[in-house]
N, C-alpha and C positions, 0 to 999 in steps of 0.2 A: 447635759449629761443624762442619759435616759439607764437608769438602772434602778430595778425595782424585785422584789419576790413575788413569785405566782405562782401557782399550785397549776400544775399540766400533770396531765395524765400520763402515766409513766410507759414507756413503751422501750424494747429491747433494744441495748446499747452496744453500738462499736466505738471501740474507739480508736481516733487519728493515733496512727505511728508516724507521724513523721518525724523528722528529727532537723529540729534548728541546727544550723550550720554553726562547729563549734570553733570555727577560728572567728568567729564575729567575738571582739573581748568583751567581755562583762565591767569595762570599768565604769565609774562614776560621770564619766563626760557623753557615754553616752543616752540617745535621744530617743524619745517611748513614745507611742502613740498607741489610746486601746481601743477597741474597734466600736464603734458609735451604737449600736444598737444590741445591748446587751440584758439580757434576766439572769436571776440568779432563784432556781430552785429546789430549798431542802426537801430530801428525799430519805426515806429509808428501806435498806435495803434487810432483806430476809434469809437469812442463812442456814446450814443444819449442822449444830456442834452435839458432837457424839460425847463430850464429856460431859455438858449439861444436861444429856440424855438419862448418861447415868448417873449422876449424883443426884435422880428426881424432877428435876425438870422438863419441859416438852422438847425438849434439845433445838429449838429452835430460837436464834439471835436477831434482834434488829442491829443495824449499823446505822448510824445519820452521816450521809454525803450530801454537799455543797455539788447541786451541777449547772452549768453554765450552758443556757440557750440562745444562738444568736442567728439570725438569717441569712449567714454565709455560712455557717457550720452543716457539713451532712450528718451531724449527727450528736449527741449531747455529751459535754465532758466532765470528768466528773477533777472538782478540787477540792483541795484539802484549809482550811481556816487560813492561812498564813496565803494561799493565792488569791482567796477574797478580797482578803484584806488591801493584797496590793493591787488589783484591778481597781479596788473604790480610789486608791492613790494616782492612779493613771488619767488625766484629760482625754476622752475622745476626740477632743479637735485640734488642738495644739502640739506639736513636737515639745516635751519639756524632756529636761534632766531626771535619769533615773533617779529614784527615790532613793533618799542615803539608808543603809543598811540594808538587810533583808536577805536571805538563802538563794543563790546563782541558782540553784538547781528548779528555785520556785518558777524563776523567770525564764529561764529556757524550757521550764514548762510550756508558760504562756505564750511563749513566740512561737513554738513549735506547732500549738494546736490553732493559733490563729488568731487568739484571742489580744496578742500584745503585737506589735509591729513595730520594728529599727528604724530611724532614717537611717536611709542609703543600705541598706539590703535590698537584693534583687528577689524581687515579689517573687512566690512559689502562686499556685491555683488558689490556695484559701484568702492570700493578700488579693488577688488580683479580681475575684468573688466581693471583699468589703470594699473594695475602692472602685467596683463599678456600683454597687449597692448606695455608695454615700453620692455617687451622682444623681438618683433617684431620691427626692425630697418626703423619703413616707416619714408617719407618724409612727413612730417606736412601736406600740402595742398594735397595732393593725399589724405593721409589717410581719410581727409574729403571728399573728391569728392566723394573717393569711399563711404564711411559714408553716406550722404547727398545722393547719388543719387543711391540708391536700391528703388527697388518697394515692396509693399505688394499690395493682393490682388485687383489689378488692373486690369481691363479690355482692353486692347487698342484698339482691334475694336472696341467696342461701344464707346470709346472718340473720335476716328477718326469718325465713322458716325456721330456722335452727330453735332460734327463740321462741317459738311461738307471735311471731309481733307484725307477720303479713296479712293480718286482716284488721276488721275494726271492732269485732268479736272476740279476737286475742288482745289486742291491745288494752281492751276493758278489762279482760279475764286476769291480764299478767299488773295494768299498771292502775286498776281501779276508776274509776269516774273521771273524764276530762276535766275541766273547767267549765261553765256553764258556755254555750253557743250564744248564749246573747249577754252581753253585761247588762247587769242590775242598773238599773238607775231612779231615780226618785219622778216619784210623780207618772202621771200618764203621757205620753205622749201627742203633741197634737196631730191625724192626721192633715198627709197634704192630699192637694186632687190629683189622682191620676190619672195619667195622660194617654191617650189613644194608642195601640201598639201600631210600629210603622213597619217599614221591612226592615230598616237595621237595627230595632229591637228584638226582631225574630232571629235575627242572624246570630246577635249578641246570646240569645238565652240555645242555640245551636251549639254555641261552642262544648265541647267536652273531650279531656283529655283523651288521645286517640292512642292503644294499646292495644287495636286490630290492624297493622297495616295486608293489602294486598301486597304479597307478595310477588304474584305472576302478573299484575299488570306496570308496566314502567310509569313514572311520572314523565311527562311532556315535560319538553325546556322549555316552552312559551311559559306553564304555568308556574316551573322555578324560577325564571325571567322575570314571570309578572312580581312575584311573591319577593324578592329579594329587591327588586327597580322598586316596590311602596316600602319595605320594610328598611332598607339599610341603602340606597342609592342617595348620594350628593343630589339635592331640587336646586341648592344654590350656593353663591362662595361670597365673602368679606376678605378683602386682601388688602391689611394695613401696611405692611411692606415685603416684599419679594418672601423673605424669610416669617412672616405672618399671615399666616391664612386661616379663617375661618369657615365653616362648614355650613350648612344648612343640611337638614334632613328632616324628616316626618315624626320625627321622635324627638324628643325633647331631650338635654342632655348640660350635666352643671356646667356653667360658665362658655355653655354653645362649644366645647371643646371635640367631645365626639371621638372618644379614645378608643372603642371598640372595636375590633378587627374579627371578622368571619370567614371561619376556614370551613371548608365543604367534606363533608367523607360522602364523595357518589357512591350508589350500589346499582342502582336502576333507576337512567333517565336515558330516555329517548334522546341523541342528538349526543350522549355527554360522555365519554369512557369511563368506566368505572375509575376512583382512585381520588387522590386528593388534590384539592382545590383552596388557593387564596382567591377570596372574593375582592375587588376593585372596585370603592365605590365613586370613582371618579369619572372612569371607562366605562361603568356595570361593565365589567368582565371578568372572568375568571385564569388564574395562570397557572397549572400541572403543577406540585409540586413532588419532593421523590418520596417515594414508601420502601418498607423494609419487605421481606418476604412473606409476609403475613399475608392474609386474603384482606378484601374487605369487611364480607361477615363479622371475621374474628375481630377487627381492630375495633366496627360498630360495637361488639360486646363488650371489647374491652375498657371503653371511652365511655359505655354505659355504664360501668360497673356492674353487668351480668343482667343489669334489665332485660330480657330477653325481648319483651312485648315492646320496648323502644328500640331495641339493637336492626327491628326486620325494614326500619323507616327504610325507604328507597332515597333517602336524604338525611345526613345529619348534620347539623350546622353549629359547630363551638364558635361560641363568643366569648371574646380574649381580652379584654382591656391594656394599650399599651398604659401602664401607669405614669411614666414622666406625662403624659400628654397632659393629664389633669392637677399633676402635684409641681406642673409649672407654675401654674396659678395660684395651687393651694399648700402651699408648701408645708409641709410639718403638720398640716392641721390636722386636729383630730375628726372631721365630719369627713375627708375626701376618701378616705375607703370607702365610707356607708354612700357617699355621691356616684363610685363606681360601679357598685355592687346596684343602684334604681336604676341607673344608666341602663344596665343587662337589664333589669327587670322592664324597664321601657320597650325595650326592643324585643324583647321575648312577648309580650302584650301584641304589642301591632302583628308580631307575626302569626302567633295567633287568632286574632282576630279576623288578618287578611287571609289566611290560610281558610277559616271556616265561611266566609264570604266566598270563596274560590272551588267553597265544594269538597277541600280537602280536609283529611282529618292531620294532627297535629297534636306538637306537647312539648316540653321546656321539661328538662329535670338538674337539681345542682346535684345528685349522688352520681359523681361519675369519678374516675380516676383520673386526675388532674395532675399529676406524675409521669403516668403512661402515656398522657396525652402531649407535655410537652415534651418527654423525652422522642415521641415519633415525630411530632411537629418541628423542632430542635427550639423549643421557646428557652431561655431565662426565667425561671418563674418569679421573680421579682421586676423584672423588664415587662414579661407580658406572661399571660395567666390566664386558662382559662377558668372560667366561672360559672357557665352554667352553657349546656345541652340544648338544642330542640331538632326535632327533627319533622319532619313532610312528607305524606305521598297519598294515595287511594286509602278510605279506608274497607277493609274486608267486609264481603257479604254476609257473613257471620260472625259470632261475638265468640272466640277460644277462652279468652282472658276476660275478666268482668271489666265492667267500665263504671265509673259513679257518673248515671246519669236519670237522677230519681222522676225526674219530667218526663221523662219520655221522650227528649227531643230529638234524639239521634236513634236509640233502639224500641222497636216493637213489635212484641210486646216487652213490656219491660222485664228484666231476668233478676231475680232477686238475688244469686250471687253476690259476695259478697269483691268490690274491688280489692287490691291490692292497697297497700298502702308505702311502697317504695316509691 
């Protein structure tokens, strides 16, 4: 039974009208089930009474509402003490007997908004949402994290300028001193001997996040060929029975399971039509998929969340983690989000890395709209999700955007500018 308080940041509420179907009887025989992964959190709300206005007061009221967040709901519901109550009464996993006594009206609340479900009703979208959700084995609080913290159509440079917090010069101005760059630790350290720099040391200290792409020149398909055949291409396979296959790849991944899935947004490659792409890493091939009337540009901006200096990539590349692939193995545990979340972070490394051996410039960012992205993709966001951005192609003969690259190793002379920090 996963039901807990937690304090989420309040964001503006619709609420479900639907309406439970009222020839289902409310009597005592029948059968309840409440939806497995549920929060409950008190909130208060802010209101303007003109009579406490006048009798002296600042006329402003708080109210405290009970609201219900759960990751098949679009959106949070608000209840009153007596539907608490009876949700703590309800089993998540069992079909029991309704609960003796209590207000019809509470419980055709909860059946309505999703929260409570009949045996033998015929599922409406919000059942049919928890009972593909309970086939996926997350861990309650992930599941809402993840839940809870997707973006739609979000801007993040204009939040960041708006605020003042797009450089590293405001961010000090508005939020005072970081945290020290190096932690304290006792004692000296002993040095070790360093070792000769070779050429994939050079390549390594090369890398820097690229927020100049050329615009006018295409990227070759050999080089997104190569770039994706080292980063994300099957090397080899374990096949314990027909229906168990294991992967092999160049990245490292918990339990060798290898849950991530790369979709393409082309803009400009040589050999490739603009438009979107599932990558195959079985095939290394790619297969068309359909877009809405939007251009590319726009959908790059929009997948960036307004990045503009990632939006111009001639290549963007979401990585999506199918989640049952890993919470087969890990079922309920608490570590298998944080194992999906290095998973991405592995694969965004090598690609990086191959990307700056290759000549090109390159970047991974998680501020993207993860909403927008799977509503054009058609993902489930609890089935598959994406999680983080990168994108590929030339980088520009000149710097428009600053870049954090205090070595010198990609631009010179070096521009003192200050980067970005979205």
């Amino acid at each position: 039974m996963i039901i807990g308080l937690h304090l989420w940041r309040s964001r503006p509420t619709h609420w479900n009208t639907r309406c439970f179907p009222f020839w289902l009887p409310m009597h005592d025989t029948l059968h309840l089930r409440r939806c497995r992964t549920l929060y409950l959190e008190p909130r208060q709300q802010t209101s303007f009474d003109l009579r406490a206005l006048v009798s002296g007061g600042t006329g402003m009221t708080l109210r405290s509402v009970w609201t219900a967040l759960a990751p098949h709901l679009p959106a949070p519901v608000e209840l009153n003490e007596s539907q608490v109550l009876l949700l703590g009464r309800l089993d998540p996993e069992r079909w029991e007997p309704r609960p003796a006594g209590g207000d019809d009206s509470d419980l055709r609340y909860l059946l309505a908004h999703g929260l409570v479900q009949a045996q033998g009703a015929d599922r409406d979208a919000l059942a049919e949402r928890e009972a593909q959700l309970r086939q996926v084995p997350w861990w309650g609080p992930a599941a809402m994290l993840h839940w809870q913290g997707r973006w739609q159509g979000q801007d993040s440079v204009k939040a960041l300028e708006s605020a003042g917090l797009h450089t590293a010069a405001g961010l000090r101005a508005h939020l005072g001193p970081p945290p020290p760059a190096l932690a304290p630790h006792a004692g000296e350290p002993r040095p070790l001997p360093r070792q000769p720099e070779e050429a994939f040391d050079r390549s390594l200290r090369e890398r820097s996040t690229c927020r100049n792409f050329d615009t006018a020149q295409p990227l070759p398909l050999a080089e997104l060929s190569r770039l994706l055949q080292r980063t994300l291409a099957e090397t080899g396979r374990q096949v314990v029975e027909e229906d168990a296959v294991f992967l092999k790849k160049n990245v490292p991944s918990a339990g060798g399971l290898h849950p991530t899935e790369a979709y393409l947004l082309v803009q400009h490659v040589e050999g490739l039509q603009a438009g979107l792409y599932h990558y195959d890493p079985a095939s290394h091939g790619v297969s068309a998929l359909p877009s809405d009337a939007r251009s590319m540009a726009e959908l790059a901006a929009l997948f960036t969340a307004g990045q503009h200096w990632f939006a111009d990539a001639p290549v963007l590349i979401v990585l999506a983690p199918r989640f049952a692939r890993t919470y087969w193995k890990y079922r309920h545990h608490p570590k298998a989000y944080r194992a999906v979340i290095l998973d991405v972070g592995h694969i965004s490394q090598l690609l990086l890395t191959c990307a700056t051996e290759q000549g090109l410039g390159a970047f991974v960012t998680a501020a993207i709209n993860e909403q927008d992205i799977e509503q054009v993709l058609g993902m489930d966001p609890m089935q598959l999700s994406p999680l983080a951005v990168c994108g590929v192609g030339w980088r520009a003969q000149q710097m428009s955007t600053s870049e954090f690259d205090p070595g010198g190793q990609v631009w010179t002379p070096v521009l003192t500018a200050e980067p970005p920090t979205g």
